[in-house]
ROPALO-269352 format. One record per residue (C-alpha): residue in three letters; x, y, z. Coordinates in pm, 1 decimal. Example, Ala and Ser with C-alpha at 12.3 -4.5 7.8 and 13.67 -1.06 7.14 Angstrom:
NODE:ALA:1230.0:-450.0:780.0 .
NODE:SER:1367.0:-106.0:714.0 .
This chain:
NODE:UNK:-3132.3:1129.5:-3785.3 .
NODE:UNK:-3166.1:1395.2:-3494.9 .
NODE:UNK:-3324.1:1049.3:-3284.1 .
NODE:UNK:-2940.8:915.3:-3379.4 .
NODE:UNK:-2715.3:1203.6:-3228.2 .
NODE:UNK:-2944.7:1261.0:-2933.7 .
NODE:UNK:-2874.1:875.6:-2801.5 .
NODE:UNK:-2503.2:935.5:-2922.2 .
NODE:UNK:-2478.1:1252.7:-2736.2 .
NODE:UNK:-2659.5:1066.4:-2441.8 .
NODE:UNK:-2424.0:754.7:-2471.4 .
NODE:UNK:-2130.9:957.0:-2490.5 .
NODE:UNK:-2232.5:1171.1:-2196.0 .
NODE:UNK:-2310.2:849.7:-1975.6 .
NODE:UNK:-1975.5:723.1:-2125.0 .
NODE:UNK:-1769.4:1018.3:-2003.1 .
NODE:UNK:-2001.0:1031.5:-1686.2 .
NODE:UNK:-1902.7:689.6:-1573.1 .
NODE:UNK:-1521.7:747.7:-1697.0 .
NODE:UNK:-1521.4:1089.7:-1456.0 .
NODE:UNK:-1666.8:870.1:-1205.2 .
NODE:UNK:-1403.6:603.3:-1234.8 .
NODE:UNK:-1096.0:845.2:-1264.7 .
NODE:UNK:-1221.1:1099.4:-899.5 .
NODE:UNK:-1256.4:754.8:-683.0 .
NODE:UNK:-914.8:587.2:-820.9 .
NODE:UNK:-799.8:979.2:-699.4 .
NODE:UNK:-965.1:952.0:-388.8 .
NODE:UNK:-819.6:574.4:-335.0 .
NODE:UNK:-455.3:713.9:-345.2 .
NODE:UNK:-522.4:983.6:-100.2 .
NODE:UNK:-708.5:760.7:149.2 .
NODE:UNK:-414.5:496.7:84.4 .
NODE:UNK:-183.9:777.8:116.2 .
NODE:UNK:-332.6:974.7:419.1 .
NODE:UNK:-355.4:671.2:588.7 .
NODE:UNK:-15.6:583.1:570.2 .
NODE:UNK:113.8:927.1:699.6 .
NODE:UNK:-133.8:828.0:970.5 .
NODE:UNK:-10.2:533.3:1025.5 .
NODE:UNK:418.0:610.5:965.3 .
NODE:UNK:303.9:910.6:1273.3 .
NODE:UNK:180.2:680.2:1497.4 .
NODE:UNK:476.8:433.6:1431.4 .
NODE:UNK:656.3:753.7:1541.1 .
NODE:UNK:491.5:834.5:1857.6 .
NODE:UNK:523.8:470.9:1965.9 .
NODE:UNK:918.8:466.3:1931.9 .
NODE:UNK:935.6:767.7:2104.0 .
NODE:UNK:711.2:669.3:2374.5 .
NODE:UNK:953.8:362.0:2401.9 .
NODE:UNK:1288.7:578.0:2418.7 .
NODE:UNK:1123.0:758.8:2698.8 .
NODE:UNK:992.1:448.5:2850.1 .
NODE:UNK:1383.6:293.1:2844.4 .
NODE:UNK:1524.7:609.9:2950.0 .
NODE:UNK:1318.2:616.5:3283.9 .
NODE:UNK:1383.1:204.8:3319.5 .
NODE:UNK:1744.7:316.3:3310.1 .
NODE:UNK:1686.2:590.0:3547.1 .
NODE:UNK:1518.5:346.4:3794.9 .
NODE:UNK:1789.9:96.4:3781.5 .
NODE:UNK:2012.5:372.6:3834.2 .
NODE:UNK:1834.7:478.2:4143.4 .
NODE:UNK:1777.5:147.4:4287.6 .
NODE:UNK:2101.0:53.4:4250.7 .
NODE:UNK:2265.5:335.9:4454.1 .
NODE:UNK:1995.0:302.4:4696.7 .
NODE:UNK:2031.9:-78.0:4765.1 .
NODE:UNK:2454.0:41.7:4788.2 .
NODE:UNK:2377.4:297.6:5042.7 .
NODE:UNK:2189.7:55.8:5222.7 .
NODE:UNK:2483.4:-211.2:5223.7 .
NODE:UNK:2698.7:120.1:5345.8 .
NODE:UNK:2491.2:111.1:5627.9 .
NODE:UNK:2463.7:-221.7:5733.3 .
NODE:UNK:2848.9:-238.5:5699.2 .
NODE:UNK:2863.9:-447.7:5385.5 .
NODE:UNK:3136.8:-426.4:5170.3 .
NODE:UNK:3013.1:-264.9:4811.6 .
NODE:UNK:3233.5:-508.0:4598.2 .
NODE:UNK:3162.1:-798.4:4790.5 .
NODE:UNK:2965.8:-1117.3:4734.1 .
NODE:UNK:2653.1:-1056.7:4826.3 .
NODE:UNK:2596.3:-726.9:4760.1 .
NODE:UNK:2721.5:-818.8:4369.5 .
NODE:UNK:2470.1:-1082.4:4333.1 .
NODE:UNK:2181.3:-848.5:4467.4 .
NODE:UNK:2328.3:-579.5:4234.4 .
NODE:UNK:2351.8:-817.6:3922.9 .
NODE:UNK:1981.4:-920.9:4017.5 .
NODE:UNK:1823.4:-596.7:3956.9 .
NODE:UNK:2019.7:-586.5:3635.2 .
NODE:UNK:1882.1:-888.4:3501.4 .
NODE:UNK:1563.7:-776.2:3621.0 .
NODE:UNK:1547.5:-449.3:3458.1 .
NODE:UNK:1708.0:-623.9:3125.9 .
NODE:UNK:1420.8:-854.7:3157.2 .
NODE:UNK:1183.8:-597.7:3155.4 .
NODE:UNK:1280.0:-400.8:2883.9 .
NODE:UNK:1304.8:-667.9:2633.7 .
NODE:UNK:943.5:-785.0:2731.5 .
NODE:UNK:841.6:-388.8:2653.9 .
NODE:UNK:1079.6:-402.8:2335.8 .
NODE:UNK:857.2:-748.2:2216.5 .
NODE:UNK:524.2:-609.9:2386.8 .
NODE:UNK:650.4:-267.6:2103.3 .
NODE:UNK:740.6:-467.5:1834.1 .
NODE:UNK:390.8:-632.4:1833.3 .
NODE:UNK:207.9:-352.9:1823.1 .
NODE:UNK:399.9:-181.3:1564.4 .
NODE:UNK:347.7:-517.5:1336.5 .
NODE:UNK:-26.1:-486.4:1424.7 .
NODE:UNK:-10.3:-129.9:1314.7 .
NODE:UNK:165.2:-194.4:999.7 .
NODE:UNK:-77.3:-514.3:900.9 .
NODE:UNK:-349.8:-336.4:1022.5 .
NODE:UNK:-226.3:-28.3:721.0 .
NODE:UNK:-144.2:-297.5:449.1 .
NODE:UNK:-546.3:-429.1:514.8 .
NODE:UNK:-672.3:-116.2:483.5 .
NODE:UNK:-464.2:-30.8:196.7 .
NODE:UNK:-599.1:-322.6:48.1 .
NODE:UNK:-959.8:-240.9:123.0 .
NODE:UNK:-910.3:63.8:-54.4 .
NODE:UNK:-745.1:-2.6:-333.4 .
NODE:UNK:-1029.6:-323.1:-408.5 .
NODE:UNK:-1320.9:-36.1:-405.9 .
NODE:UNK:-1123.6:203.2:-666.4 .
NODE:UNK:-1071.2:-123.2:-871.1 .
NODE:UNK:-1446.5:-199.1:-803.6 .
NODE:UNK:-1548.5:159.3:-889.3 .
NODE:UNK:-1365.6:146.9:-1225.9 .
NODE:UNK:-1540.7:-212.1:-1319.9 .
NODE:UNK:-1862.1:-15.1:-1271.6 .
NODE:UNK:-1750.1:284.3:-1462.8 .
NODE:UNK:-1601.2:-24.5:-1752.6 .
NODE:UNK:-1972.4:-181.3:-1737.0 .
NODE:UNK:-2168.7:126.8:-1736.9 .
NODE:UNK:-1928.6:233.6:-2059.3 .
NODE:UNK:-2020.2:-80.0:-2202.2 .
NODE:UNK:-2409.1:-100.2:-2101.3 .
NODE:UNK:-2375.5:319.5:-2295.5 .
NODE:UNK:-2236.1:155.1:-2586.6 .
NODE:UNK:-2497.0:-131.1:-2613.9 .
NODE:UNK:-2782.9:95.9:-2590.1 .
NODE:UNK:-2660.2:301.9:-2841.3 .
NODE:UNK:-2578.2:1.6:-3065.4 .
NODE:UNK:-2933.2:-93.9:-2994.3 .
NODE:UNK:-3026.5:271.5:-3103.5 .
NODE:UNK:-2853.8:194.2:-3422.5 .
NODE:UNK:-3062.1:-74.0:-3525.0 .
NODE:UNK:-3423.4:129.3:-3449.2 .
NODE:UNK:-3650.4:284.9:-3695.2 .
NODE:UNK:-3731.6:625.2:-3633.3 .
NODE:UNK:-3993.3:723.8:-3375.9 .
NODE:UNK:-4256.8:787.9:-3673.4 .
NODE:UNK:-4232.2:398.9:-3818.4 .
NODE:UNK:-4299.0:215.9:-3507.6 .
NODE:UNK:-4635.7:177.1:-3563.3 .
NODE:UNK:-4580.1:59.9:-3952.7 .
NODE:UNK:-4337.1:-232.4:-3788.9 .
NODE:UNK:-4563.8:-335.9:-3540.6 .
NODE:UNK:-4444.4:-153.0:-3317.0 .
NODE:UNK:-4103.9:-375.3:-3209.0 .
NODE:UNK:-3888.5:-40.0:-3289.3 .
NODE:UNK:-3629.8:-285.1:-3476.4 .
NODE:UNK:-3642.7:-278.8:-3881.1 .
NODE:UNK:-3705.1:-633.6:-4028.5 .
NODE:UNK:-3440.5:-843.5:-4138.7 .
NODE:UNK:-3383.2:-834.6:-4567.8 .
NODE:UNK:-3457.7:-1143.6:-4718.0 .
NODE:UNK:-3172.4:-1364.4:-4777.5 .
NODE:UNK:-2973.0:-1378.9:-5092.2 .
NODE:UNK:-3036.2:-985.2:-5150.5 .
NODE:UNK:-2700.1:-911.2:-5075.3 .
NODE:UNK:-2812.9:-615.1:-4840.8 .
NODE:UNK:-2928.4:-438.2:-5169.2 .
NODE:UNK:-3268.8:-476.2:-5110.2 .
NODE:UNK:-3492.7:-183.1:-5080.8 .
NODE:UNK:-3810.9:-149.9:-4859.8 .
């Protein structure tokens, strides 16, 4: 019998193994899935900041351009709320409008990249803790067969009288399992 609770002691201690196993990288999926999302939610972050910045000196340079291009009309005696000078003015507007809606598109792009580029990894992640706990669920399983194979094995000392198979003979049919050897 000792033959018996050393493989259940080994079965259950390959069984718990494999469950430990399972349980640590489903833990360490969640903090890689979560760590990279904080990585990902800061760099979001940094990008929309960059892009206030980025508009508030666009602004700035319309602003300057604008007073400069008046200054010059000043000069060259053209009236400031004339014709031409509103059609030069309304050109640099456009201009700088176009601008920063190609850097708002050009932003939005990359923060869609960014935020695919999460939900794959994510993804990746979360497949290897799954694929870690089918290993821990087979190696459970492949503990429980060899201990069910354990079950049907003769002790150490009758393996020779059996030929040496380690699996006790069938009873002969019709014995009703009350058979003894």
């Amino acid at each position: 019998m000792a033959g018996f609770e050393t493989l259940a002691i080994t079965a259950a201690m390959a069984a718990a193994s494999q469950a430990l196993g399972a349980a640590q990288a489903s833990r360490r999926a969640q903090a890689e899935a979560e760590a990279q999302t904080n990585a990902t939610a800061h760099q979001l972050q940094q990008q929309a900041l960059a892009a206030q910045i980025e508009e508030r000196r666009r602004q700035e340079q319309l602003a300057r351009e604008r007073a400069a291009r008046l200054a010059r009309f000043g000069a060259q005696g053209i009236a400031a709320g004339g014709g031409s000078s509103d059609t030069v003015l309304a050109g640099l507007a456009a201009e700088s409008a176009r601008q920063g809606s190609e850097n708002a598109r050009a932003r939005s792009l990359a923060m869609s990249g960014s935020l695919l580029d999460l939900a794959d990894r994510n993804r990746l992640t979360l497949l290897r803790a799954a694929e870690a706990r089918e290993k821990a669920a087979l190696g459970i399983a492949e503990a429980g067969a060899g201990l069910a194979r354990g079950l049907g094995r003769a002790p150490a000392s009758a393996l020779a009288a059996d030929g040496g198979s380690g699996f006790k003979s069938p009873l002969p049919y019709g014995t009703g399992g009350y058979f003894k050897r």
